[in-house]
KOLLUM-786273 format. One record per residue: x, y, z of N, C-alpha, C in turn; residue number from 1. Coordinates in pm, whole numbers, plus 50000, padded with zeros to 5 digits. Atoms other than C-alpha are relative to their C-alpha. Layout:
N
n.u: X n.v: Y n.w: Z ca.u: X ca.v: Y ca.w: Z c.u: X c.v: Y c.w: Z pos: NUM
...
! end
This chain:
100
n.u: 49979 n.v: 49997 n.w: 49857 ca.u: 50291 ca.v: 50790 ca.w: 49525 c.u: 50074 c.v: 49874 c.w: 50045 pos: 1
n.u: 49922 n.v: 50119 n.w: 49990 ca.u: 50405 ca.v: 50413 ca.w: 49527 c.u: 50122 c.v: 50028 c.w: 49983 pos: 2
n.u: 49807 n.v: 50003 n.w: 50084 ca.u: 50708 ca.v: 50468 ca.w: 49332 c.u: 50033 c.v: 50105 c.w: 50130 pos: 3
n.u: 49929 n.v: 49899 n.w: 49876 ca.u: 50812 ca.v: 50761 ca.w: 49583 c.u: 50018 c.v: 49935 c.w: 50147 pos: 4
n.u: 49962 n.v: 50095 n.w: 49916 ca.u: 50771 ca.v: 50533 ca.w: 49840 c.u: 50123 c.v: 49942 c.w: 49966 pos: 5
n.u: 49896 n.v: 50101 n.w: 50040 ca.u: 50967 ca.v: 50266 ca.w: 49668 c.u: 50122 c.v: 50077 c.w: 50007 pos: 6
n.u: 49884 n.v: 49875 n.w: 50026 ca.u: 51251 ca.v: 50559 ca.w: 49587 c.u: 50048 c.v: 50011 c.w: 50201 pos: 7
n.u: 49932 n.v: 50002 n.w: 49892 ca.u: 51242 ca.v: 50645 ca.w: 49962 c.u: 50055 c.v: 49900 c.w: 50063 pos: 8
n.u: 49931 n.v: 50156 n.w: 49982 ca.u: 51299 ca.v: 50285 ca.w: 50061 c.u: 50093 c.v: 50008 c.w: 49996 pos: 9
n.u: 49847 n.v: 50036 n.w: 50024 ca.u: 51575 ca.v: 50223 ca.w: 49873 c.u: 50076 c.v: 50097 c.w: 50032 pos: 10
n.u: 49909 n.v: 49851 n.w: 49913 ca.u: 51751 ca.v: 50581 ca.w: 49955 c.u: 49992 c.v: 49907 c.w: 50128 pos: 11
n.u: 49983 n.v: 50005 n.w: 49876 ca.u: 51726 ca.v: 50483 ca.w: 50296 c.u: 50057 c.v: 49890 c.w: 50028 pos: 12
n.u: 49888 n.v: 50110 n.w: 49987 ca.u: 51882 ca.v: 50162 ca.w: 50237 c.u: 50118 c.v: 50021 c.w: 50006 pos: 13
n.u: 49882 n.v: 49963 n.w: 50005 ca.u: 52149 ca.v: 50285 ca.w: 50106 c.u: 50084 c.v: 50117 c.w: 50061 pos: 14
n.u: 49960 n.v: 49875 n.w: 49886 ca.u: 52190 ca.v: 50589 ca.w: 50323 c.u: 50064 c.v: 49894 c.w: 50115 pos: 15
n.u: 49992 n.v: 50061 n.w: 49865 ca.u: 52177 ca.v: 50335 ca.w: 50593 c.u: 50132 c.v: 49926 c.w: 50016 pos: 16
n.u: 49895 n.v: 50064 n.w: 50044 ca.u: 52470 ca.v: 50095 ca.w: 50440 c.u: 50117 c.v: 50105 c.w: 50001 pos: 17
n.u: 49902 n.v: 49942 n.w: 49979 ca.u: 52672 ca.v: 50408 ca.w: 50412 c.u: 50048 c.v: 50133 c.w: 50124 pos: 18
n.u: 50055 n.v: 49965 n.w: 49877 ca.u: 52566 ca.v: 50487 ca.w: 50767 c.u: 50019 c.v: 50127 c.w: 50031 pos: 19
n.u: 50091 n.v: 49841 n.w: 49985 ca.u: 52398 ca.v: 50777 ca.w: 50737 c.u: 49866 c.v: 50053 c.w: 50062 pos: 20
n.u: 50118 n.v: 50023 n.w: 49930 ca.u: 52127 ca.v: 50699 ca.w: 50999 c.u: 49925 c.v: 50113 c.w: 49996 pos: 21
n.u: 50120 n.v: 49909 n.w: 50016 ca.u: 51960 ca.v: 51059 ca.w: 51010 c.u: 49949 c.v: 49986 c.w: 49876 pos: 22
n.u: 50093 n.v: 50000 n.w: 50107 ca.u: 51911 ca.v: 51079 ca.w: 50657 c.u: 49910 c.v: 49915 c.w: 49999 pos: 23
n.u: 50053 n.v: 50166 n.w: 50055 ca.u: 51823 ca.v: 50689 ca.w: 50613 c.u: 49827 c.v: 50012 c.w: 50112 pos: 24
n.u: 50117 n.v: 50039 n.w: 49899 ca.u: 51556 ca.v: 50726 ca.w: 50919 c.u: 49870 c.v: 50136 c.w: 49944 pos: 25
n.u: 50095 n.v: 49884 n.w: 50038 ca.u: 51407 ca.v: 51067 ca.w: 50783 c.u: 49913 c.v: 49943 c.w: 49855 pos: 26
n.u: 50072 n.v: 50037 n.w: 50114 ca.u: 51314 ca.v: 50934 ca.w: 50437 c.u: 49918 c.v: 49837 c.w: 50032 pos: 27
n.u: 50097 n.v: 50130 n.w: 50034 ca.u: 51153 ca.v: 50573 ca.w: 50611 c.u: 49878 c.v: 50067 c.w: 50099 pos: 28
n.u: 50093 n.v: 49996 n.w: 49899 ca.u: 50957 ca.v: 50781 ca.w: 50840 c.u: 49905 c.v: 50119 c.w: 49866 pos: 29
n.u: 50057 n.v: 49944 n.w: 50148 ca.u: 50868 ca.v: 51007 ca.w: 50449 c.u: 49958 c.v: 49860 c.w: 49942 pos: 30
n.u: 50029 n.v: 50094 n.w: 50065 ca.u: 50771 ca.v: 50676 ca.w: 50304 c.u: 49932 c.v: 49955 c.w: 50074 pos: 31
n.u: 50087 n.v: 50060 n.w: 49890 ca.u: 50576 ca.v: 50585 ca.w: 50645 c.u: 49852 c.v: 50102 c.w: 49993 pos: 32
n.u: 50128 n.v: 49912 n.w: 50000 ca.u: 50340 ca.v: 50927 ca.w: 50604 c.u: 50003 c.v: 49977 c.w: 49825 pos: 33
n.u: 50110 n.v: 50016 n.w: 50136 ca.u: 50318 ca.v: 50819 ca.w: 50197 c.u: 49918 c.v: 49889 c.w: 50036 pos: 34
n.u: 50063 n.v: 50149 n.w: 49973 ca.u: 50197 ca.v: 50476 ca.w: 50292 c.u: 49849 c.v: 50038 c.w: 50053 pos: 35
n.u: 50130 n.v: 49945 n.w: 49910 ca.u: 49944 ca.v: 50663 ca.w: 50553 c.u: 49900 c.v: 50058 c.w: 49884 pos: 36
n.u: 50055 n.v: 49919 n.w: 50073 ca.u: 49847 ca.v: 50913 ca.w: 50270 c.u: 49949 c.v: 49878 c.w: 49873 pos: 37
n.u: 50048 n.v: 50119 n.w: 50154 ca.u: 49791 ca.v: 50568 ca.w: 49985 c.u: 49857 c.v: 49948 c.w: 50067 pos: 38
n.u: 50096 n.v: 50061 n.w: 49890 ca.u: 49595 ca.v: 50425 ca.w: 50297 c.u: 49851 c.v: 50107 c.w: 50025 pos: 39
n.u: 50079 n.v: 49906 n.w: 49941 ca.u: 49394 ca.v: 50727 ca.w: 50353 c.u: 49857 c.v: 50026 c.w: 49811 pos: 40
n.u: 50055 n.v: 50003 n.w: 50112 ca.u: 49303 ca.v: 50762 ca.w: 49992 c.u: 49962 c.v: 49894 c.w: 49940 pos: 41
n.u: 50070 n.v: 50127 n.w: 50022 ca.u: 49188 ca.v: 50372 ca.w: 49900 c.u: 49913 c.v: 50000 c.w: 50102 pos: 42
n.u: 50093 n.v: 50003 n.w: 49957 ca.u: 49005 ca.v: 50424 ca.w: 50196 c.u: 49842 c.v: 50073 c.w: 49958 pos: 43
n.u: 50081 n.v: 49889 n.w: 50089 ca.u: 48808 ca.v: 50718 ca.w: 50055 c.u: 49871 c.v: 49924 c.w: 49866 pos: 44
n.u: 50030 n.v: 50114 n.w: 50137 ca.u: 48798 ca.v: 50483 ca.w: 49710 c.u: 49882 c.v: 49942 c.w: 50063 pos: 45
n.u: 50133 n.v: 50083 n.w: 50008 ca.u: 48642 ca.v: 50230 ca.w: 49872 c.u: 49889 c.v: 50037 c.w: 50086 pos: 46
n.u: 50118 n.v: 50003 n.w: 49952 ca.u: 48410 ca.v: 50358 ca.w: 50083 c.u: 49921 c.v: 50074 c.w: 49898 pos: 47
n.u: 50067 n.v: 49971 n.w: 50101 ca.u: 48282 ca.v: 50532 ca.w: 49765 c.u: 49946 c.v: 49892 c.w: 49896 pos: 48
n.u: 50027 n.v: 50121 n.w: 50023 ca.u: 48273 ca.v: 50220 ca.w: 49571 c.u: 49891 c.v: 49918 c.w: 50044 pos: 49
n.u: 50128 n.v: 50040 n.w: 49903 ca.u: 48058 ca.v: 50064 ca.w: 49888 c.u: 49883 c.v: 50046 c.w: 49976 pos: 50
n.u: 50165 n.v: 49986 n.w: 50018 ca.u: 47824 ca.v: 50280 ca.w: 49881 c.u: 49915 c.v: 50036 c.w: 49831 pos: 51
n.u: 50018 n.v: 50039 n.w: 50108 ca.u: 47762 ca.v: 50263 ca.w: 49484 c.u: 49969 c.v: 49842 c.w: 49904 pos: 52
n.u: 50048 n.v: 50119 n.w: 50048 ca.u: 47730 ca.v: 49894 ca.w: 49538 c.u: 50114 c.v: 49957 c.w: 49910 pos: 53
n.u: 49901 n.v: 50028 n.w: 50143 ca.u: 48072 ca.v: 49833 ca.w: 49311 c.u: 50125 c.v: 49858 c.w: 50037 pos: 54
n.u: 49866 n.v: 50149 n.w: 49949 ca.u: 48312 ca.v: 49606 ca.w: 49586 c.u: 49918 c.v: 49878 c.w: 50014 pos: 55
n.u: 50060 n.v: 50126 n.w: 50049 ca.u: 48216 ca.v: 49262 ca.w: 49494 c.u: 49987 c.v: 49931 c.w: 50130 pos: 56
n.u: 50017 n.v: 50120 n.w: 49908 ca.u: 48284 ca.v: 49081 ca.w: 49832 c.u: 49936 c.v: 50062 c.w: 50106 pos: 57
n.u: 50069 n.v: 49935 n.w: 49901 ca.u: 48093 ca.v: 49357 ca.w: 50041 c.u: 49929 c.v: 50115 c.w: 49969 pos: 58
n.u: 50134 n.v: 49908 n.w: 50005 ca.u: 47833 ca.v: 49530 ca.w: 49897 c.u: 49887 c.v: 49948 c.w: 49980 pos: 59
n.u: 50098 n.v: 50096 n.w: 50000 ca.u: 47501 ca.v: 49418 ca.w: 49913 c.u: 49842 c.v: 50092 c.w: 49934 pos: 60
n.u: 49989 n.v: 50126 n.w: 50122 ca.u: 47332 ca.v: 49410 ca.w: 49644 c.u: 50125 c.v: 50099 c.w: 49956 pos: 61
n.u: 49942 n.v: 49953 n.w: 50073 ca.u: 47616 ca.v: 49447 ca.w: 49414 c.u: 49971 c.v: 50015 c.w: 49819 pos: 62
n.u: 50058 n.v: 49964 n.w: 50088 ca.u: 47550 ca.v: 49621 ca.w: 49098 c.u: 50115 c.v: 50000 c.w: 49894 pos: 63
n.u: 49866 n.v: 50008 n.w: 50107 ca.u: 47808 ca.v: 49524 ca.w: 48741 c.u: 49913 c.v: 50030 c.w: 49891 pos: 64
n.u: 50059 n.v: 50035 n.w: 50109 ca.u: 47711 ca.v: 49610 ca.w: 48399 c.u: 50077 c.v: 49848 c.w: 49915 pos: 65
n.u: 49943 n.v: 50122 n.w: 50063 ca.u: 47929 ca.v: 49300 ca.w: 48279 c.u: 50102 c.v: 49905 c.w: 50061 pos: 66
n.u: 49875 n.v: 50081 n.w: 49888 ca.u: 48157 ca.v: 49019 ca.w: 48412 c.u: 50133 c.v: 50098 c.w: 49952 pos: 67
n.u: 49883 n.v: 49923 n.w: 50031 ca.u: 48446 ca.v: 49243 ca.w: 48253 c.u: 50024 c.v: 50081 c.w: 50113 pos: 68
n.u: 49969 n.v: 49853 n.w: 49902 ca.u: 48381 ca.v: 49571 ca.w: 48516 c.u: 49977 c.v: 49867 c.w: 50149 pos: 69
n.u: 50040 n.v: 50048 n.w: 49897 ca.u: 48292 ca.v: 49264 ca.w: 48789 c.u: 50181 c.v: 49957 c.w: 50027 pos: 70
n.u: 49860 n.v: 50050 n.w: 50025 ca.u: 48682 ca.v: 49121 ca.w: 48701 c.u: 50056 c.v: 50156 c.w: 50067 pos: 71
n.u: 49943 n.v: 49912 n.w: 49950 ca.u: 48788 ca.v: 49474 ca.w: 48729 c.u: 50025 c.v: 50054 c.w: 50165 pos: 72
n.u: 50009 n.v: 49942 n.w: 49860 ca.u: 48666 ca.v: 49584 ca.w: 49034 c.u: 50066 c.v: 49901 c.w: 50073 pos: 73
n.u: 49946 n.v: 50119 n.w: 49943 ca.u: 48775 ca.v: 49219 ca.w: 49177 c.u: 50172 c.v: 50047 c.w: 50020 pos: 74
n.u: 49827 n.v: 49999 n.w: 50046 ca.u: 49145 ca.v: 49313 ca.w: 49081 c.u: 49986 c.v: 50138 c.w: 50078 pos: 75
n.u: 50059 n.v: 49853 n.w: 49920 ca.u: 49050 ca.v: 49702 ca.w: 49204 c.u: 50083 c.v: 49951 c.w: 50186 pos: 76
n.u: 50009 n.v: 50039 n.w: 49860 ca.u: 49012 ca.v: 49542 ca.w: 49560 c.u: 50090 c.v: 49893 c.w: 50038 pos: 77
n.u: 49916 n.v: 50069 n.w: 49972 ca.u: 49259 ca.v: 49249 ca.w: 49525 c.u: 50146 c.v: 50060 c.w: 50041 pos: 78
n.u: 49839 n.v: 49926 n.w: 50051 ca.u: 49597 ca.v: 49438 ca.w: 49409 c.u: 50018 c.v: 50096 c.w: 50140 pos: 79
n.u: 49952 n.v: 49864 n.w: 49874 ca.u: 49619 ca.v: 49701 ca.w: 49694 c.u: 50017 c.v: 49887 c.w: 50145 pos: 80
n.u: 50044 n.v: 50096 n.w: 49847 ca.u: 49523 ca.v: 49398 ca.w: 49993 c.u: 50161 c.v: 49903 c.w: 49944 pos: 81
n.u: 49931 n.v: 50112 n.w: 50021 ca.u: 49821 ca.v: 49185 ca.w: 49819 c.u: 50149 c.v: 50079 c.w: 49991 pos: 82
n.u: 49842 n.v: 49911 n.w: 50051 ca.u: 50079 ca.v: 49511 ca.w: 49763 c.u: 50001 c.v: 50024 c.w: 50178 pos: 83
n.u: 50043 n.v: 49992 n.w: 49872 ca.u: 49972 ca.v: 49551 ca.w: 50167 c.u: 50087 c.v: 49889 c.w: 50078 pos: 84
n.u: 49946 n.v: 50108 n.w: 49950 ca.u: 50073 ca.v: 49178 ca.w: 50257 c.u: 50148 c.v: 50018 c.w: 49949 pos: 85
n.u: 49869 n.v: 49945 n.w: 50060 ca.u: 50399 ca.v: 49269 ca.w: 50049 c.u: 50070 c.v: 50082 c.w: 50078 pos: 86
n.u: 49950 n.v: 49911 n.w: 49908 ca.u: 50452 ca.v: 49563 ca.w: 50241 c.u: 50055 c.v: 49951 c.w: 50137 pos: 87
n.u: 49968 n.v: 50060 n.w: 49906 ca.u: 50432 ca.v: 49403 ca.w: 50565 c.u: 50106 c.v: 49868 c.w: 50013 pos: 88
n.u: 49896 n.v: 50080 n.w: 49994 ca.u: 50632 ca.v: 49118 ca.w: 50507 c.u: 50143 c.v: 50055 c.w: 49941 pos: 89
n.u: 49866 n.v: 49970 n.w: 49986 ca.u: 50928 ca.v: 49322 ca.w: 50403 c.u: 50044 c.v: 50077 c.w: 50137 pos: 90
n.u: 49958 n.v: 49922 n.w: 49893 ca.u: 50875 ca.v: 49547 ca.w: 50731 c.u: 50054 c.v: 49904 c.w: 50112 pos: 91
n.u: 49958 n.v: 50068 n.w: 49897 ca.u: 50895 ca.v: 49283 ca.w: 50931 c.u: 50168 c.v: 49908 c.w: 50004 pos: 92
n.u: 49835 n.v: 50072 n.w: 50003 ca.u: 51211 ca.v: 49098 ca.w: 50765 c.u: 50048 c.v: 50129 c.w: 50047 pos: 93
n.u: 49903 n.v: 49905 n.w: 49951 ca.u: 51357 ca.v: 49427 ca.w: 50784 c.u: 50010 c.v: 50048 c.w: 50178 pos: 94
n.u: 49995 n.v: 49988 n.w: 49892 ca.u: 51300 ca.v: 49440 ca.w: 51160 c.u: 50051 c.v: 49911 c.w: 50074 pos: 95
n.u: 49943 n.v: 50104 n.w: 49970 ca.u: 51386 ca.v: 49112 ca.w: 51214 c.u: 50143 c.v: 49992 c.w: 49989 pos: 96
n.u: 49809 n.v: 49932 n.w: 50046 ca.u: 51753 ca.v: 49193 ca.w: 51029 c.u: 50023 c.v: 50098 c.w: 50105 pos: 97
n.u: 49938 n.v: 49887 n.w: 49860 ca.u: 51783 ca.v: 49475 ca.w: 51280 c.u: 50028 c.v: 49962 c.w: 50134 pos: 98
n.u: 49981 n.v: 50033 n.w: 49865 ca.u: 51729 ca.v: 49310 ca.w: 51561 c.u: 50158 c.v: 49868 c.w: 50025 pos: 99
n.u: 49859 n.v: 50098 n.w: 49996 ca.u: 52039 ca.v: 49044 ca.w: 51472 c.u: 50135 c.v: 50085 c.w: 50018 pos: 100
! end
């Protein structure tokens, strides 16, 4: 689902460069309902997770059989919050470029 994102992205870059604004705007507003649909489904994740006691910085008690699955889950819950901050800071350069 990422990668198809990523794919529409760039299409739409380059749609856009060879100013082809309908296409370019149809595939960021297809890459805006995958984003929703990644969002919709980590939500799911973790509130399953939660209530199994498995997300390390908000479940209470939290339950690991080993520091290995405690690492995992850590990374689980890191990687998506850091591909997130990623996300946003390209939306915003790219809005920022538009507006010049």
């Amino acid at each position: 689902m990422l990668l198809t994102f990523s794919v529409c992205v760039a299409l739409s870059v380059y749609l856009a460069h060879a100013a082809r604004i309908r296409p370019a705007v149809r595939l960021l507003v297809a890459a805006a309902v995958l984003v929703l649909l990644f969002l919709c489904i980590k939500g799911v994740e973790y509130r399953t997770e939660y209530s199994e006691g498995l997300l390390p910085l908000f479940s209470r008690p939290v339950r690991f059989l080993s520091s290995a699955a405690k690492l995992f889950m850590d990374l689980f819950l890191i990687s998506p919050a850091l591909h997130a901050v990623h996300v946003t800071i390209g939306i915003v350069q790219a809005m920022d470029a538009r507006s010049c």
